[in-house]
SEGULO-610757 format. One line per 4 residues: number of its first residue (from 1); their letters; for each residue z, y, x of C-alpha. Coordinates in nm, 2 decimals, m for minus. Layout:
NUM = a = Z:Y:X | ...
END
This chain:
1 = xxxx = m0.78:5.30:m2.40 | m0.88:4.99:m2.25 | m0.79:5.09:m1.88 | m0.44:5.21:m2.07
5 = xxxx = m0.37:4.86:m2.20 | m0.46:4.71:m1.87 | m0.23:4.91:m1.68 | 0.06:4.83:m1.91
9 = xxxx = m0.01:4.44:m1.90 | m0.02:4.49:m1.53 | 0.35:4.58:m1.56 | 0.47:4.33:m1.83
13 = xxxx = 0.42:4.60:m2.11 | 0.19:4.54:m2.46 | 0.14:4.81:m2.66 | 0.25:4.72:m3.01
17 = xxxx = m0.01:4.95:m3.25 | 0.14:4.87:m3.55 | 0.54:5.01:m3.41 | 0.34:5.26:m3.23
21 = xxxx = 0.58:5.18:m2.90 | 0.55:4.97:m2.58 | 0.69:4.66:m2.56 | 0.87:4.48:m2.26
25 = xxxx = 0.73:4.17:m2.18 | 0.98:4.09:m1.89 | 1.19:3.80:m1.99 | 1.58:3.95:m1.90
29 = xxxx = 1.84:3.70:m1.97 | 2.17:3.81:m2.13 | 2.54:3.88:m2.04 | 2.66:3.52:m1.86
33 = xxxx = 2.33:3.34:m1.90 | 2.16:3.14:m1.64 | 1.88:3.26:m1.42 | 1.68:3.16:m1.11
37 = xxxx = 1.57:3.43:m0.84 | 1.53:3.41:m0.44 | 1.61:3.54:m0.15 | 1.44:3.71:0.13
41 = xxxx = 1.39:3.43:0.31 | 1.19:3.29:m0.02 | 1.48:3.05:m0.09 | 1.54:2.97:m0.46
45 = xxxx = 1.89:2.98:m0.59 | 2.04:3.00:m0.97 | 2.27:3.28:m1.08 | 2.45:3.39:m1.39
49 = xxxx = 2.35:3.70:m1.53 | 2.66:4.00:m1.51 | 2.44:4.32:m1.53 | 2.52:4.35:m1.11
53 = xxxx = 2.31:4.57:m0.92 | 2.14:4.25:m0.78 | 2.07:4.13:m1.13 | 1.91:4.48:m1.22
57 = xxxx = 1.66:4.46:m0.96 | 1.55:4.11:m0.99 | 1.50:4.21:m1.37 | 1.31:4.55:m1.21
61 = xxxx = 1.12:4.38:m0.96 | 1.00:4.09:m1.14 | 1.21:3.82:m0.96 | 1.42:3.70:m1.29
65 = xxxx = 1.29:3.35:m1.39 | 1.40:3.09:m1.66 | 1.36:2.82:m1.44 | 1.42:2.69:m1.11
69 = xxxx = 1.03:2.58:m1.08 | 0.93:2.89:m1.19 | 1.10:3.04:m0.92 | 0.96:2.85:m0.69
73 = xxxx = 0.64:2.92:m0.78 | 0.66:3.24:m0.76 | 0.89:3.22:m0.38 | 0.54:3.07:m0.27
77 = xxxx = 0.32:3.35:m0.38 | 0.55:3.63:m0.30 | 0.61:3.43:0.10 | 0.17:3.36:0.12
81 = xxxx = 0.12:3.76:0.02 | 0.40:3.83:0.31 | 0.22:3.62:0.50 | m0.09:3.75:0.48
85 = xx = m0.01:4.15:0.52 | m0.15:4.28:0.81
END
């Protein structure tokens, strides 16, 4: 059970015991609403949520932020783990 909890906080999932379902931690902002991703070249930029393809798989790929700084943040991680594959 524990390694089952794990796994699903790994992936922004809880397990709710008292529902009985999984719950989606993921923060996913709503038709026309403001969000802050980046590019490949781990460049911030702001966008407004329209359900695009692009906005799908920032939301599927953890790269949907509320902020700008949190976006940042993140650009910086995601560019040093780049950075570091051999």
């Amino acid at each position: 059970k524990v390694l089952m909890l794990e796994a699903l906080k790994e992936n922004s999932l809880q397990w709710d015991e008292e529902a009985k379902e999984i719950l989606d931690l993921k923060w996913k902002p709503k038709q026309g609403e403001k969000y802050f991703s980046f590019d490949s070249h781990m460049q911030p930029a702001c966008f407004i949520w329209a359900h695009t393809m692009n906005d799908e798989h920032c939301y599927l790929t953890n790269k949907c932020f509320k902020t700008l700084e949190e976006a940042e943040k993140y650009a910086k991680k995601f560019a040093e783990i780049l950075k570091n594959r051999d």
